[in-house]
N, C-alpha and C positions, 0 to 999 in steps of 0.2 A: 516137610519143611517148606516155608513160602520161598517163590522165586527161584531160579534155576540153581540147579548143582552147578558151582564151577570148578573145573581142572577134572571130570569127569566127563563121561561118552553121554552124561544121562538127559543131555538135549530134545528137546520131542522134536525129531527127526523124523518121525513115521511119513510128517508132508512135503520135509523136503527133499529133492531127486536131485537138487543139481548145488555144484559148489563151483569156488574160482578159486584159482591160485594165481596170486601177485608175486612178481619177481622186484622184491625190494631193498635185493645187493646180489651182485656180482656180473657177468657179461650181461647177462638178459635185462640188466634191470627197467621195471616200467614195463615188459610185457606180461600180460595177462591171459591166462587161458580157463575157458568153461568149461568143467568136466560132468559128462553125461549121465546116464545110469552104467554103463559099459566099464567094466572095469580099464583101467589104461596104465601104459608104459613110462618111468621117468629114468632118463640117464641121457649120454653123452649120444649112444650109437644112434643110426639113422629111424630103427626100426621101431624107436619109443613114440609115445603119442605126443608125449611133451619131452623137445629135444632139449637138456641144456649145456651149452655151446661151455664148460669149464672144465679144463683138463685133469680137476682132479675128482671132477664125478665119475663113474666106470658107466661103461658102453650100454648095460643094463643095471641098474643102482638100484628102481622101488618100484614097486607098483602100488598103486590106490585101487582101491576096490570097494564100491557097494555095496553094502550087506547088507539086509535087513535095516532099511532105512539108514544106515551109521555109515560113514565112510572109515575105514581100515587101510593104513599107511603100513604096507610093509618092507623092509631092507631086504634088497635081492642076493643079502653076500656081498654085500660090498666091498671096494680093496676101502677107504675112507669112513665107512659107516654111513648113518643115517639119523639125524636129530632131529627132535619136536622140543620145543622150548628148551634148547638145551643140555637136554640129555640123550643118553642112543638108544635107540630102540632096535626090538628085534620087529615086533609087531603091536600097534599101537590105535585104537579107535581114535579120531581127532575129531576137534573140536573147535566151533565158529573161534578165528582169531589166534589159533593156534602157527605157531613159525616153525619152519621146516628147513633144515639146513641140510644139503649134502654140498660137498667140498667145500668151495669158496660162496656159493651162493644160496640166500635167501629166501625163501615165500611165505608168502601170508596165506594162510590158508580160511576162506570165506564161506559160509553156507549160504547158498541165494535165498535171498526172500528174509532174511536173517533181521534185517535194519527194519525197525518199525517206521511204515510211513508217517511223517508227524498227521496227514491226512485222515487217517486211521485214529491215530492221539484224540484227534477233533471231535471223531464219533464218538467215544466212550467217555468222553469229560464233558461235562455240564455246569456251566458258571450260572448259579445261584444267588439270588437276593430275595428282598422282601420279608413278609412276615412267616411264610412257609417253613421257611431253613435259620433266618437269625434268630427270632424268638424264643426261638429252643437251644441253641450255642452259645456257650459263653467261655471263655479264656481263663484255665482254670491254672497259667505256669505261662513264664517266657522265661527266653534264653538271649543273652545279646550273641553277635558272630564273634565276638573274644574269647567269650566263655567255652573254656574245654571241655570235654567230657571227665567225667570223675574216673581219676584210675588210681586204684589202691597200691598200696606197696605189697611188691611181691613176698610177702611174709607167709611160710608154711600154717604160721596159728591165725591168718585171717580167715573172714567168714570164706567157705567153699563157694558160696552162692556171687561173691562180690568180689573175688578171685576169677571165675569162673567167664562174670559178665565184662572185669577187665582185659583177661584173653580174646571175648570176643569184640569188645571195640577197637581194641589195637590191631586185630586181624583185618576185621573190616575197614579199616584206615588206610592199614598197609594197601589191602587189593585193589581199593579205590584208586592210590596211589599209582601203583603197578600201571592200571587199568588206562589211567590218564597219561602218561609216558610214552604210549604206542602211538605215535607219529601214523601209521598207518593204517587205521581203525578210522569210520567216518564218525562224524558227531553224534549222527544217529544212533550209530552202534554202541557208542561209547556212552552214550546217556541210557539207552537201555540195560547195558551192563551196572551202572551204576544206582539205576533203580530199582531194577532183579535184589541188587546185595543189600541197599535201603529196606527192600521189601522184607528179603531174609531175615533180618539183624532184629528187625523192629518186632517182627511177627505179623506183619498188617498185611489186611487180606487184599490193598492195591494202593496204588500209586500211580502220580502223576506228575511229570516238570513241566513250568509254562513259561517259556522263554520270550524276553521281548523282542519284538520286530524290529533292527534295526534303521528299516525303514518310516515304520507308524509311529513305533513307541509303545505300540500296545500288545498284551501280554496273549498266546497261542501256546495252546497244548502243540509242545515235541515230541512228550513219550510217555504212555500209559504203561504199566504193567498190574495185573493180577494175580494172586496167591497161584501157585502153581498145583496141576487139578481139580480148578474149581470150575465150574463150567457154568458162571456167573459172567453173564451177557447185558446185565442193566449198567445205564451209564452213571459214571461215579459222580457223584453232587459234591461241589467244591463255594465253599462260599466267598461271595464277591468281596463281603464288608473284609474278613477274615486274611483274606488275600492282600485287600487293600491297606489293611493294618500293619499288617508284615511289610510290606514295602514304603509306607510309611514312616514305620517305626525304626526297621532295618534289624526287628526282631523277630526271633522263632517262637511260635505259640503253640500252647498245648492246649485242646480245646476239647469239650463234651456237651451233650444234649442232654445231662440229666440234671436236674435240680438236685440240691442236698437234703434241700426239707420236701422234697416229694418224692424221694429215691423211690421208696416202696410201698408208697401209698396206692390202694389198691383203684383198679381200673387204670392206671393211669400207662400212657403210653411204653414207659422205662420196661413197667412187668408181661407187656402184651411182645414187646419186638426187644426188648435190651438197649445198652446203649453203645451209643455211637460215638467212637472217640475219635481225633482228626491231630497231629502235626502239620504244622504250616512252617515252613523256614526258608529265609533268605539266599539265594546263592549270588553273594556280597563279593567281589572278584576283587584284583586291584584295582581298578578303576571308576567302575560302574557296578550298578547293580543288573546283572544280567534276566534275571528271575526267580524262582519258587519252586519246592519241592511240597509234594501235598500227599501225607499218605491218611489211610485211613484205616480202622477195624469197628466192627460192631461185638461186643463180646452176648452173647446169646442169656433171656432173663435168669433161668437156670445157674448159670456160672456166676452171675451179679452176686445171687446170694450168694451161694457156697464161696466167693472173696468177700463178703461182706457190705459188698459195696466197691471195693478196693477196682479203681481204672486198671487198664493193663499197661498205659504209657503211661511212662516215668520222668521226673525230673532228669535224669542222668541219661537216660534216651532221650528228650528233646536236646539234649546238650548236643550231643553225638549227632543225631542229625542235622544241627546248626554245623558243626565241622565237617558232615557229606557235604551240606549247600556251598559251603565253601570252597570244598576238594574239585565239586562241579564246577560252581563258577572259574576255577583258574584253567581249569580245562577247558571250557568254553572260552574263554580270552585267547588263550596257545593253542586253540582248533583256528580263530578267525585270523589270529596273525599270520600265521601258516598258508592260509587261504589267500588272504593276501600278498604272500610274498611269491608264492606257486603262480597265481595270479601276475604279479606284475613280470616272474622271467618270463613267462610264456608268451607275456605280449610283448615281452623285448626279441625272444626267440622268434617270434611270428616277425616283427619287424625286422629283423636281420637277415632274413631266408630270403622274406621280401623284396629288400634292397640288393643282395646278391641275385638271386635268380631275375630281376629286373636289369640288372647289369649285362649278365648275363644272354640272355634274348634279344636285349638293344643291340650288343655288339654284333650277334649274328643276324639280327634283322637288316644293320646295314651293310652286312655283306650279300646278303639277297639283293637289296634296292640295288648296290656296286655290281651286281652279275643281272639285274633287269635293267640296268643303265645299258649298260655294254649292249645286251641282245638289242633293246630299242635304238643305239645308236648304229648296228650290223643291221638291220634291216631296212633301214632305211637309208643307208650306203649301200647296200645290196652288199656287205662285208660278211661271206660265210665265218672267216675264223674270229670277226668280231665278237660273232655273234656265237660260236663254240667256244670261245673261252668266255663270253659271261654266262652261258648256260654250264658250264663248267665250276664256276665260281658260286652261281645258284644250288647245285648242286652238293656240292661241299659242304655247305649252309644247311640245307635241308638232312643232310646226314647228322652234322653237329646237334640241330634242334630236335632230332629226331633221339639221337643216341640220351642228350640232356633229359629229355623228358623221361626213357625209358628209365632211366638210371635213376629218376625221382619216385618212379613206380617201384622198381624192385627196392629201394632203402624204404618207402614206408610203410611198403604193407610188409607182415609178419606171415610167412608160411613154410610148410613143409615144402622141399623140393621132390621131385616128380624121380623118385630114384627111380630108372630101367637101367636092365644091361648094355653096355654101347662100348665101343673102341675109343678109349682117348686118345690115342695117337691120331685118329680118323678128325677127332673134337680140333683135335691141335692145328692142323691140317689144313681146318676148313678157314680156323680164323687167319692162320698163314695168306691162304689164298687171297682174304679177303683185302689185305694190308699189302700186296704185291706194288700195288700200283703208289699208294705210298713212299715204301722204299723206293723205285724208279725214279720219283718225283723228287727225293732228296739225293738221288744217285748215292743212296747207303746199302752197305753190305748186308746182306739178309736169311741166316741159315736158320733151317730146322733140323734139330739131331734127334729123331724118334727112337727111344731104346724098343728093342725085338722084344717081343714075347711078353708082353705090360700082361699081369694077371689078369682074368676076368674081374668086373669089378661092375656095380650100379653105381651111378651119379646121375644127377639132371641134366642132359646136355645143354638143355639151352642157359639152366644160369652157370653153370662153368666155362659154357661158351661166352657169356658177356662177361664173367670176369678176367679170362682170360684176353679176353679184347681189349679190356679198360687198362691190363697192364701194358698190352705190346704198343698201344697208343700212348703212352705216355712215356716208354722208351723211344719210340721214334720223335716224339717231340722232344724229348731230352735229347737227343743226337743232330739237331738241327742246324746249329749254332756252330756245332764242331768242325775242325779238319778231320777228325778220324771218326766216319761216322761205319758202326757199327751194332748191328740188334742180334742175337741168339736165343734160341730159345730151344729148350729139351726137355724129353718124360723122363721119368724115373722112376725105379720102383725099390724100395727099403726094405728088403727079408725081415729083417729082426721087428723094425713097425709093424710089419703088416700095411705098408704105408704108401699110394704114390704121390708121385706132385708134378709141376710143371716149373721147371726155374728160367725167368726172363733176365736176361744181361744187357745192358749196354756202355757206352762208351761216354755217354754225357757229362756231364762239368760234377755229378755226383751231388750229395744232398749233404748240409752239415747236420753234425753228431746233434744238436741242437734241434734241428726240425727235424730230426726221423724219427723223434718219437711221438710226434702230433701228425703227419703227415696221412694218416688212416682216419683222423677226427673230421666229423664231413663239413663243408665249406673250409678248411686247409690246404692251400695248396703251392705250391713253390713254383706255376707257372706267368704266378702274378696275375694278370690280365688274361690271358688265354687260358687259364686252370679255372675250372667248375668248383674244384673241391669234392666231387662229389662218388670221382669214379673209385677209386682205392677204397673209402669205406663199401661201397658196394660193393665191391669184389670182396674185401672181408667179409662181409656180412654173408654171401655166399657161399665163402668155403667155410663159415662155421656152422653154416647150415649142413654143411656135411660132417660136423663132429671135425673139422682138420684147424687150419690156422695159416697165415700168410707172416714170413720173414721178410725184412727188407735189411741187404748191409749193402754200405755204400762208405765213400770217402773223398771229399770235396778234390776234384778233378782226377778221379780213379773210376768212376763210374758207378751204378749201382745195378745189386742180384737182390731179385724179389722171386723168394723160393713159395709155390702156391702148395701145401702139403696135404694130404688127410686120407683117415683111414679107405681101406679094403672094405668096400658092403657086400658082403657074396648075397647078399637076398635083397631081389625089389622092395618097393613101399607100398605094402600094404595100404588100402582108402582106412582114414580115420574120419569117418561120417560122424559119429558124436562127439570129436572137436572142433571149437572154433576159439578163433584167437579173437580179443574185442582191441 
């Protein structure tokens, strides 16, 4: 069969080693990860290679595994199961483009190297003119882009042969169809998919789309494809006039290199090599004409005879591929809008970080100048305590820009956290200590209730040490303002979870029912002017890194508890050397 099998394993896989899985729904979404030759872990608990942070994935859910070039998605037992497009699998080969669902979330499953570079396209296509290639081609059928392909009525006493070919244009329509819908598939990918199934349907030993530049205007191979097993390395000759007619006319052409009155006249070129047959069609979108689809076959002199003569494309094949050019072109339209519109939030989203972290830095920049005023006005009165409270003031500032920016590190990069075994009550403790002077300085009341005997447990200290920070800072800023200023904070440990946490309390004016549920969205923040936005998703984003999750209840002048929870890891973290996040 020409062109790839699709919705089977039978990918020639033998060269590729490596794939990606996109997360394109549920917490993670937008993260990507590379998977190695190594086979690797997927679920909730610490110890997977790819952790995903959804309560109703299970602790160990799948593993993926390399086999023999193939990669193999198995369900580990799952309590939720384990789906590829859809359905559950026990164990399943997968395949470029294939969607992977366990609980609530999503992945795209990608094989590297998968997308034809159009670069690649450029070397095996050959734009042809002159007396070499036209002299011998002539336009033996068109088709306008209206024109449907012929489908018979589903009658038991029609021909088998015309039944048979009506199943397969409606199939290849549909998959085209399907094909084009996948929002997360690149253009690339999605135009090789489309000419693999061109290729199939037609029978033609390659193909080629030549999409225009929306910059020149002028027409570039995107994506070749070849008969599948043929280990035919010559570049495809595509004719210019041929091409230019097509996009002229804004019709598909059926075209050959044999004369009628020389078919079989002997010596003559037809009986020594066969002939060579070529479709040319429009991909005629709503708007514009985007480009061209170009397949071709040589049928060998041998077979000429034994048909009679008879071409192997058909009227009702160039039809059919006048409605691929089409199915392409609207897909190429909703890939560029798409592009565009990805394109412009992201430069609204850049523009917006911008202006808050600018905000941001000014206001702490001029507390720096406000505490180097002071030191230069103390020193030159010879004033020690002028000059201790604006080195005081400095001070503060540099903790603030210091803490801001780390907080900007740990939300954008993507990693495993560093599980070892440690004491969180020891964890809790240190950032107590750290906040001492804090509370003094608001003269608010300041307890730590460490529960005895916290199971052994791995976590990362240092990011549950900064999440744990970002919350007690922002209860003692919430208590500032107050007459009853008050902060608590205590471990706990859940038997029946398996579970511990750290819950932060205070006394502050409390948060409306309305904003606690944005309040974790990063740049959100209810301290107005002095709020980053930025600390609370960090701290979420670090206890989901441990498979746990962060509560906040509160009620406008009641105060608010922000409970940090998540599982028991009885085993370190393992190095995952052949992952990386991109």
């Amino acid at each position: 069969m020409p062109g790839w099998v699709f919705g089977s394993a039978a990918h020639e896989l033998s060269t590729v080693s490596r794939a990606t899985l996109l997360v394109i729904q549920g917490i993670d979404q937008g993260v990507r990860f590379e998977v190695g030759a190594a086979g690797i872990g997927l679920g909730r608990g610490a110890q997977n290679t790819i952790r995903i942070h959804d309560t109703e994935v299970s602790r160990t859910h799948a593993r993926l595994q390399p086999i023999d070039g193939r990669f193999v998605l198995e369900d580990l037992k799952s309590s939720n199961g384990t789906y590829v497009n859809g359905q559950a699998i026990g164990s399943r080969d997968l395949t470029d483009g294939d969607q992977i669902q366990i609980g609530r979330t999503v992945m795209l499953f990608s094989l590297a190297g998968r997308a034809q570079d159009p670069q690649q396209a450029a070397e095996r296509v050959e734009m042809r003119g002159g007396a070499e290639l036209e002299d011998r081609a002539q336009i033996v059928g068109e088709a306008g882009p209206h024109e449907a392909p012929a489908l018979v009525a589903l009658d038991p006493a029609a021909d088998p042969a015309a039944l048979s070919q009506n199943v397969a244009n409606l199939q290849v329509l549909y998959r085209i169809s399907e094909e084009a819908v996948r929002p997360t598939m690149s253009i690339d990918q999605l135009l090789s998919r489309i000419l693999e199934l061109a290729i199939e349907v037609a029978g033609a030993d390659r193909g080629c789309m030549l999409l225009r530049n929306p910059a020149t205007g002028e027409l570039e191979p995107q994506a070749f494809r070849h008969r599948r097993r043929t280990e035919d390395v010559s570049r495809m000759p595509v004719s210019r006039s041929i091409v230019d007619y097509v996009l002229q006319n804004r019709q598909g052409v059926r075209t050959t290199d044999a004369r009628s009155d020389t078919r079989f006249a002997p010596g003559q070129s037809i009986f020594q090599a066969g002939i060579r047959e070529a479709i040319c069609v429009p991909m005629q979108g709503r708007y514009e004409l985007t480009g061209v689809i170009y397949i071709d076959i040589t049928t060998p002199p041998e077979r000429v005879i034994l048909q009679g003569g008879a071409g192997k494309f058909t009227e009702d094949l160039l039809r059919l591929m006048v409605a691929v050019g089409r199915q392409s072109a609207l897909a190429v339209e909703d890939h560029r809008y798409r592009q565009a519109l990805v394109k412009a939030e992201r430069l609204a989203a850049v523009g917006q970080t911008i202006t808050i972290l600018s905000h941001h830095i000014k206001n702490i920049l001029q507390g720096v100048r406000g505490g180097s005023y002071l030191i230069d006005m103390g020193l030159k009165d010879h004033n020690e305590d002028l000059v201790q409270k604006g080195w005081s003031i400095v001070e503060k500032n540099q903790g603030r820009i210091y803490h801001l920016v780390m907080d900007m590190l740990t939300f954008s990069k993507e990693r495993q956290p560093v599980l070892k075994r440690a004491d969180l009550n020891e964890t809790v403790a240190e950032v107590c200590d750290l906040l001492q002077g804090r509370a003094r300085e608001l003269n608010a009341a300041f307890e730590f209730k460490p529960t005895p005997d916290l199971p052994a447990t791995a976590f990362d200290t240092e990011g549950i040490h900064r999440a744990i920070l970002n919350i007690l800072t922002n209860a003692f800023d919430a208590v500032e303002e107050g007459e009853l200023r008050r902060v608590t904070v205590e471990t706990g440990f859940d038997p029946a979870a398996r579970a511990v946490s750290v819950v932060v309390a205070d006394t502050g004016p409390g948060i409306r029912a309305d904003k606690l549920a944005q309040i974790f969205n990063i740049f959100e923040s209810t301290k107005g002017a002095r709020g980053t936005g930025i600390g609370l998703a960090v701290s979420r984003k670090i206890i989901r890194e441990h498979g746990g999750e962060i509560h906040a209840a509160s009620e406008p002048g009641r105060g608010a508890v922000f409970t940090l929870e998540w599982p028991v890891i009885d085993e370190e973290q393992p190095s995952h050397d052949d992952q990386t996040l991109a």
